[in-house]
C-alpha positions as CSV (number, residue, x, y, z in Angstrom):
1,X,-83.1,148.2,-122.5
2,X,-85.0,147.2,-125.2
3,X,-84.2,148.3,-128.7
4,X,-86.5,149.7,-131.3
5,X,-86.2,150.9,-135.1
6,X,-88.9,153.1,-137.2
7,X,-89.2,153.8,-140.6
8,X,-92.1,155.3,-142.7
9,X,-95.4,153.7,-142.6
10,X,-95.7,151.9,-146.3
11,X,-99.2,151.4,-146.0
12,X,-98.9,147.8,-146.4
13,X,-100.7,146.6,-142.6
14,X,-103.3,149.3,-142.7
15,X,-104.8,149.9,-139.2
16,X,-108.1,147.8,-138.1
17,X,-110.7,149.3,-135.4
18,X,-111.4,146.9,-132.8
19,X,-115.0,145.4,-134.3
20,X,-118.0,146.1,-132.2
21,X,-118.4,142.3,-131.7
22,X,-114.7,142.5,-129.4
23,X,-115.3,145.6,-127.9
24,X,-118.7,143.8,-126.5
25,X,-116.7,141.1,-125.7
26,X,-113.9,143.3,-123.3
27,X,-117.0,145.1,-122.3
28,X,-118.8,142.6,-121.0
29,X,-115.7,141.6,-119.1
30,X,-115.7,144.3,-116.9
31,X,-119.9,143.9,-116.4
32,X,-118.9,140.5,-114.9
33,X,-116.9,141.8,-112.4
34,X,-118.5,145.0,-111.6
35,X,-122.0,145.2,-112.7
36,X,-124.1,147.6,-114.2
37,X,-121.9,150.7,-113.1
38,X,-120.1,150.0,-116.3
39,X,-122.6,151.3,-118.6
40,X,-123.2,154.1,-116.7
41,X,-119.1,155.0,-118.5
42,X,-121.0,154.8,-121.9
43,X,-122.1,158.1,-121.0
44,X,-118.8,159.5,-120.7
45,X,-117.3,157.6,-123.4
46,X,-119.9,159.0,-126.1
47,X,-118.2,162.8,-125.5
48,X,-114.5,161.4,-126.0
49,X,-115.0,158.4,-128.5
50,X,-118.9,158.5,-129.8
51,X,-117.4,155.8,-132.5
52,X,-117.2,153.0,-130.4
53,X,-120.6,153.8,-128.6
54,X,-122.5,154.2,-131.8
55,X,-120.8,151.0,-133.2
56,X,-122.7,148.9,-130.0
57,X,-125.6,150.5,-131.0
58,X,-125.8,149.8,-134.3
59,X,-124.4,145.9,-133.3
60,X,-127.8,145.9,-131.4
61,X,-125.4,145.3,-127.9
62,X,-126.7,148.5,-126.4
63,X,-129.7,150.8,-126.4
64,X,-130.9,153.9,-124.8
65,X,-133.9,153.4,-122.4
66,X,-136.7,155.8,-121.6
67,X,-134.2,157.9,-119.4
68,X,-131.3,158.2,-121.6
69,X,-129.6,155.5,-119.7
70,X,-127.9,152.8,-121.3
71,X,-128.9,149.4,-120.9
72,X,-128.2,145.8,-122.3
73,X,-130.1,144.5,-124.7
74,X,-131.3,140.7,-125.4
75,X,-128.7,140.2,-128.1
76,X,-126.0,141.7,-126.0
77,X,-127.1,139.3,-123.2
78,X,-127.7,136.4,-125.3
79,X,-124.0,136.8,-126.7
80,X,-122.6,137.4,-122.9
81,X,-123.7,134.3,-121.8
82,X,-123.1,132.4,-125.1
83,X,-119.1,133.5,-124.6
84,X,-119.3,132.5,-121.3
85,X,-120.8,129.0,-122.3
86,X,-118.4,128.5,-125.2
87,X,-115.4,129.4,-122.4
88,X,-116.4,125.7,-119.9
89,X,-116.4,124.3,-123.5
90,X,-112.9,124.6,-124.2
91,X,-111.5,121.5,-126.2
92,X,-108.7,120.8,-123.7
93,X,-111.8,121.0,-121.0
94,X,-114.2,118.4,-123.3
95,X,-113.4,115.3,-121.4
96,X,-114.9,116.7,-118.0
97,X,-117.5,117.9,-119.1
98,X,-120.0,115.3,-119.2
99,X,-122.3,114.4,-122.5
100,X,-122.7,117.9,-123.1
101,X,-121.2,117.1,-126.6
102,X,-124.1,114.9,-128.0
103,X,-127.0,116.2,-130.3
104,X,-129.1,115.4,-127.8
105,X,-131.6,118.1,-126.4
106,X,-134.0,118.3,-123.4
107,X,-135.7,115.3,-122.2
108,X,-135.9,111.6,-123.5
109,X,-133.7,109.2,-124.2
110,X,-130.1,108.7,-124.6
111,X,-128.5,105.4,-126.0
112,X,-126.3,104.6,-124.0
113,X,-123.1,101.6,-124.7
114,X,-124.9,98.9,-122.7
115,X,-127.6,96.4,-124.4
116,X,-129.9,94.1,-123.4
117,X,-132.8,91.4,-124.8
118,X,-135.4,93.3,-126.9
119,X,-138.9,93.4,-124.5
120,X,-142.3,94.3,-126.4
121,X,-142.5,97.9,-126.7
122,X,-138.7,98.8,-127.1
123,X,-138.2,101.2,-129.6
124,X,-136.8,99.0,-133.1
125,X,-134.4,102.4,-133.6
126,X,-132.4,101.1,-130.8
127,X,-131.9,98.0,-132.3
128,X,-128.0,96.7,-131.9
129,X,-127.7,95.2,-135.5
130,X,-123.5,93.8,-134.1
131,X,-125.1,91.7,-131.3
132,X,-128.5,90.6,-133.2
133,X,-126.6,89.3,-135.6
134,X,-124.5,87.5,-133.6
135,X,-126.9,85.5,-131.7
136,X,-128.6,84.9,-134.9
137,X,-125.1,83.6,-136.5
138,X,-124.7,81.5,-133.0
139,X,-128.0,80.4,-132.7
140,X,-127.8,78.2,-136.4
141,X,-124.5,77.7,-136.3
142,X,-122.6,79.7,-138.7
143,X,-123.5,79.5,-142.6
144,X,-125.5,81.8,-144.6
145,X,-127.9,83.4,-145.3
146,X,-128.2,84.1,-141.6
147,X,-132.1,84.0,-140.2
148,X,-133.0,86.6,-137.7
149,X,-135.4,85.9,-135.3
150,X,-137.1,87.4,-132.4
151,X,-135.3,86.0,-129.8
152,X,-132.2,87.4,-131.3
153,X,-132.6,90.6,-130.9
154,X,-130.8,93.0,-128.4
155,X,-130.9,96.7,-128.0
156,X,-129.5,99.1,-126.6
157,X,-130.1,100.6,-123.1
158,X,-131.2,103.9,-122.8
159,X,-131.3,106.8,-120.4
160,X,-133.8,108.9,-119.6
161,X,-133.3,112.2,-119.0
162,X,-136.2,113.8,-117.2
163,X,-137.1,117.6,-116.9
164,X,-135.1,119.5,-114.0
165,X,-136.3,122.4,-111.9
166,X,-132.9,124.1,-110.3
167,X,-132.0,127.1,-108.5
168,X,-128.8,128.5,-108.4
169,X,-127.8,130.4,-105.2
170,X,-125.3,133.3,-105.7
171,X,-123.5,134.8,-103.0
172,X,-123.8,138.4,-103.6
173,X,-121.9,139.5,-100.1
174,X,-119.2,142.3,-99.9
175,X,-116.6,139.4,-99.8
176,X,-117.7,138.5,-103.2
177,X,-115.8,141.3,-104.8
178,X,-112.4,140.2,-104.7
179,X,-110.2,137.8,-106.4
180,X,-112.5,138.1,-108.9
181,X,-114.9,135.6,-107.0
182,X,-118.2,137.1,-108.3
183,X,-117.2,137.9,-111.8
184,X,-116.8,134.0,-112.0
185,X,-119.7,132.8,-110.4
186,X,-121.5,135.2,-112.8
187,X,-119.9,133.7,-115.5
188,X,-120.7,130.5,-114.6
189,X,-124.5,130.8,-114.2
190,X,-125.3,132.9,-116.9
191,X,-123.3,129.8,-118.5
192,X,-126.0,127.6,-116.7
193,X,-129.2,129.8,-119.0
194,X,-127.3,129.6,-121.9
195,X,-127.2,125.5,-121.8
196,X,-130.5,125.5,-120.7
197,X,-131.8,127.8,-123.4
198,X,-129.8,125.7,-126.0
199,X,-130.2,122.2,-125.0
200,X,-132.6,121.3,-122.1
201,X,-135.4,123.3,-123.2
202,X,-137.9,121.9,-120.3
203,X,-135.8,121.9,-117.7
204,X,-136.7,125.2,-114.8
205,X,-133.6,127.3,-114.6
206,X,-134.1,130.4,-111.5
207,X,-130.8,132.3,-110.3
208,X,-131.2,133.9,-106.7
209,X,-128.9,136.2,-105.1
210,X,-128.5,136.0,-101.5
211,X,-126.6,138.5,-98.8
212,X,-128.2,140.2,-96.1
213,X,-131.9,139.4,-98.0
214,X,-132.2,136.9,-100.7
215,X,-134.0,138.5,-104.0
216,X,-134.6,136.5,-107.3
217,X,-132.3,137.8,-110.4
218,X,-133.2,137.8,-114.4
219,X,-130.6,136.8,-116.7
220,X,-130.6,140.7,-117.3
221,X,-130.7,141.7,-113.5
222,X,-127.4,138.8,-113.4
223,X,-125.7,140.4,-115.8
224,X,-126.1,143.8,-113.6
225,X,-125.5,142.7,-110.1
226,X,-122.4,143.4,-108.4
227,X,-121.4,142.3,-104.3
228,X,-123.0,144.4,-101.4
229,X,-120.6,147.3,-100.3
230,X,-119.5,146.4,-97.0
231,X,-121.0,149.5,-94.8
232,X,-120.1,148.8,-91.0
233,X,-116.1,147.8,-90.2
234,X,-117.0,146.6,-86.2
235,X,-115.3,143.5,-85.1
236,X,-118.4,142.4,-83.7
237,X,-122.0,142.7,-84.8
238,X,-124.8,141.6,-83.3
239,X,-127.8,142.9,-84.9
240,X,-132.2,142.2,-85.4
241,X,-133.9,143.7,-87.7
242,X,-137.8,143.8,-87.9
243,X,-138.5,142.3,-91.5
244,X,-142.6,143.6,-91.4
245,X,-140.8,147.4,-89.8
246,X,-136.7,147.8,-91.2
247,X,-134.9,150.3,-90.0
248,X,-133.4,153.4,-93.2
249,X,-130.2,151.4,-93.3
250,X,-129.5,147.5,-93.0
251,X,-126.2,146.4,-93.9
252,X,-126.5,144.4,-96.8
253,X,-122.8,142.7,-97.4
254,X,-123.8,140.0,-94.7
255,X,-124.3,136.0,-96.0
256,X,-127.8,135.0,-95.5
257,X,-127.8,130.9,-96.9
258,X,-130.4,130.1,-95.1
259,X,-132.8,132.6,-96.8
260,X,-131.8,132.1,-99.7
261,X,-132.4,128.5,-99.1
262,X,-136.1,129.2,-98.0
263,X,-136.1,131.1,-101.4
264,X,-134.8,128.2,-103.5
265,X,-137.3,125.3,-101.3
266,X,-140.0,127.8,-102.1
267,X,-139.5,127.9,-105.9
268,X,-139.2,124.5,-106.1
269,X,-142.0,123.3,-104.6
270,X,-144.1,124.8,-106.8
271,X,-142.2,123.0,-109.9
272,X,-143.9,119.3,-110.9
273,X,-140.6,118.4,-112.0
274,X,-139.1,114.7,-111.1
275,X,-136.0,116.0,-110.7
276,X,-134.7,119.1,-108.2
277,X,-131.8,120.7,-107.6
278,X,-130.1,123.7,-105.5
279,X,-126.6,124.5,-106.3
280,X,-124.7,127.3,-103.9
281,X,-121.3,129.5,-104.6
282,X,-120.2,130.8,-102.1
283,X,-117.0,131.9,-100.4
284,X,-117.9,132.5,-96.4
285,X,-120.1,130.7,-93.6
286,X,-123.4,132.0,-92.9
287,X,-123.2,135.4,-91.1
288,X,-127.1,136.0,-91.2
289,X,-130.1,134.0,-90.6
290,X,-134.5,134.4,-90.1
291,X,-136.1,134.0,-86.9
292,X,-139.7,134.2,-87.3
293,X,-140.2,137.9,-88.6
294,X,-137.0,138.3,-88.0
295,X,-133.3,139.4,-89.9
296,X,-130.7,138.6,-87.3
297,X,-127.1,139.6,-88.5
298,X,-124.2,138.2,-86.4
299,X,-119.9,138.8,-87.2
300,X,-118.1,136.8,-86.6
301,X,-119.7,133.6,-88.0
302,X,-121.9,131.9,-85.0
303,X,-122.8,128.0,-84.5
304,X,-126.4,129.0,-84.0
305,X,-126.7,130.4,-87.2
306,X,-124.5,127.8,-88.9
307,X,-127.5,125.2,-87.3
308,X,-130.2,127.2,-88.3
309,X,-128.5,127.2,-92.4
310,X,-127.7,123.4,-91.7
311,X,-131.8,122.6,-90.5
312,X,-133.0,124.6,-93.6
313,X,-130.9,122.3,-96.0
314,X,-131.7,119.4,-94.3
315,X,-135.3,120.1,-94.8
316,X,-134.5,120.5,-98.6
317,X,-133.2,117.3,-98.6
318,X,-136.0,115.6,-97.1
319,X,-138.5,117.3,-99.4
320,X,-136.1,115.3,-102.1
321,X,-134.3,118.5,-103.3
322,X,-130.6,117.7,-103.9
323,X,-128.3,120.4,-102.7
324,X,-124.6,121.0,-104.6
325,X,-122.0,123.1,-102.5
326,X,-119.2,124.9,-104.3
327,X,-117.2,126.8,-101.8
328,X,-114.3,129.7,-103.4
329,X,-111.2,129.4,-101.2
330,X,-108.7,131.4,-102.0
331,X,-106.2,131.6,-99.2
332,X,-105.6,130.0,-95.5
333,X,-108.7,132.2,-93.8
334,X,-111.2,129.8,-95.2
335,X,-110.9,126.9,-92.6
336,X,-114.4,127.5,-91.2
337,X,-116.2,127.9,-94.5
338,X,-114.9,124.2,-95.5
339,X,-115.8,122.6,-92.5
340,X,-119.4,124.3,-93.1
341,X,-119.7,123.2,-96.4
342,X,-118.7,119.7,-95.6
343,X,-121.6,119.5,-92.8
344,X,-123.8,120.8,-95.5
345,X,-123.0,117.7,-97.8
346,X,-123.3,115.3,-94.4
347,X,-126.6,116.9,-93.4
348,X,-128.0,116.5,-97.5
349,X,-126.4,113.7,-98.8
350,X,-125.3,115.7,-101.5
351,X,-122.1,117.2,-103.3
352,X,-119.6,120.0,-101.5
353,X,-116.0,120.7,-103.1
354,X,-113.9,123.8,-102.6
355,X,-112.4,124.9,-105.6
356,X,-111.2,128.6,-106.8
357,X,-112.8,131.0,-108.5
358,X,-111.2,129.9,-111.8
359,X,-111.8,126.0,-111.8
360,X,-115.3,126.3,-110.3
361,X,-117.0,126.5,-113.8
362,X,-116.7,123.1,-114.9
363,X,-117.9,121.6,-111.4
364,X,-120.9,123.2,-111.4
365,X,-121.6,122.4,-115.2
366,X,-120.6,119.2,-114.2
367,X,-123.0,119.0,-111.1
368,X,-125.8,120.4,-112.5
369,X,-125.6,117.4,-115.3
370,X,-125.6,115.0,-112.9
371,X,-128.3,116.3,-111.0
372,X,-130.6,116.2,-113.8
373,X,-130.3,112.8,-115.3
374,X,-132.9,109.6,-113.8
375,X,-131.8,106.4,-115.2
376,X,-134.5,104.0,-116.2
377,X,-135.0,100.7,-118.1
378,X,-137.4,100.5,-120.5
379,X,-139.4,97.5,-119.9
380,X,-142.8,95.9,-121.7
């Protein structure tokens, strides 16, 4: 048993309230994992401890909208997904992360280690003053001073990094709620606007949530969503629904990829960016897909709506939209939903890992990089 002594207080650690900035932090926490359903608490905590409510206020976290609920503001949002930005930046994490550590911001150009002869119409800022002198020193054979001409100069290669359009693909199903999965993949693309904001200004960022419907989500709407409520328990469903005449009640905790990659083909089509991306986080095959003006919901996972998912992301492929796969396994049940996400990679040509929900940020960050960059020489 463990031992403890007391003596009178002296006074000499006085007793600090938690700052407003930490409670938002802890707050926020829970609005990863559960949604807006933690604000409604507010409202009960402003009867037993109206300091800490009126300090989120005052922080400018918080405010009361026209109803007396309370609702996130911009600067409570902007710092969520700054934390959650500044969390994939960890230094022991810096290595994997890409070139997000440069200066550089949106598009142009990047100098990169490689060289080559300078062409009319290079940029004299990229000059390599170590190798022009070198062939200058070379070319008269050593002595001084040293005579630079044309043909000695050399610069540097550059990259350049063109404007992306990208459209993240949440999977808001009734799975989604545990281990923590969607908490993460929240994390990670409100992460996604925050980089974006910061330093790709013209790239097209778009989050979409898909379950039984696909539906497009603001930052703010993000920051509220929480997993579908799984609302049938049968083994077996096999299910239409009329999309021009629903019925009351759809269950809405099914996986619908394949609308939500009609959604994401949709959006992109309309952007005039060179570069295009979809990423999807998800942790289960497809157990819903459209047939003409129809929502057809089928448990347990079927192959015909596993090929109907597969043709839609083929077809985003061919349109030239790259499509990134990040699948949340967490335990031994998951066999089908690699082997689905592997066909998707073999059908696109693109990128599928499985990861958990804890080491998925940095391979989307990581995938999202590398789906934005277009590497070009710059030539006379």
């Amino acid at each position: 048993m463990p031992r403890f002594e007391y003596s009178k207080w002296d006074e000499s650690n006085p007793f600090s309230p938690q700052s407003a900035d930490q409670l938002w932090d802890e707050l926020s926490e829970y609005l990863m994992d559960y949604g807006e359903e933690i604000l409604e608490n507010l409202e009960r905590w402003e009867e037993d401890h109206p300091e800490l409510v009126d300090a989120l206020v005052k922080k400018g976290f918080v405010e009361r909208d026209t109803e007396g609920k309370y609702r996130v503001t911009p600067r409570g949002l902007k710092r969520v997904e700054n934390k959650a930005l500044e969390s994939l930046f960890d230094v022991s994490q810096r290595d994997k992360l890409g070139r997000h550590e440069t200066e550089h911001r949106g598009a142009g150009q990047t100098v990169l280690d490689e060289s080559k002869p300078y062409e009319y119409g290079d940029p004299v800022s990229n000059l390599n003053l170590h190798e022009t002198l070198k062939n200058a020193i070379y070319r008269q054979g050593g002595g001084t001073p040293v005579s630079i001409g044309e043909e000695d100069f050399v610069v540097h290669e550059t990259e350049y990094q063109t404007s992306c359009a990208t459209v993240v693909l949440v999977d808001m199903s009734g799975s989604m709620a545990r281990y923590g999965k969607f908490g993460a993949a929240k994390r990670v693309a409100l992460s996604l606007q925050a980089l974006v904001r910061s330093r790709y200004q013209s790239d097209f960022l778009q989050i979409v949530g898909f379950y039984t419907y696909a539906c497009l989500l603001s930052e703010k709407e993000l920051l509220n969503a929480a997993p579908k409520p799984v609302s049938i328990f049968d083994p077996q469903v096999r299910v239409r629904v009329s999309l021009d005449n629903p019925p009351k009640f759809v269950p809405e905790h099914f996986t619908n990829i394949h609308a939500g990659l009609q959604f994401a083909r949709r959006i992109l089509n309309k952007q005039p960016a060179q570069n295009r991306q979809i990423i999807i986080i998800t942790d289960g095959e497809p157990t819903a897909h459209v047939e003409n003006r129809e929502l057809v919901l089928i448990y347990p996972p079927s192959e015909k709506t596993a090929r109907i998912t597969l043709a839609e992301a083929k077809r985003c492929a061919d349109e030239g939209i790259q499509v990134s796969s990040f699948a949340l396994v967490e335990d031994y049940f998951y066999f089908g939903l690699v082997n689905f996400v592997e066909q998707l990679a073999r059908v696109t040509r693109g990128v599928s890992a499985t990861c958990n929900a804890q080491d998925m940020g940095n391979m989307v960050v990581n995938s999202f990089v590398k789906g934005r960059h277009k590497r070009t020489r710059m030539s006379g």
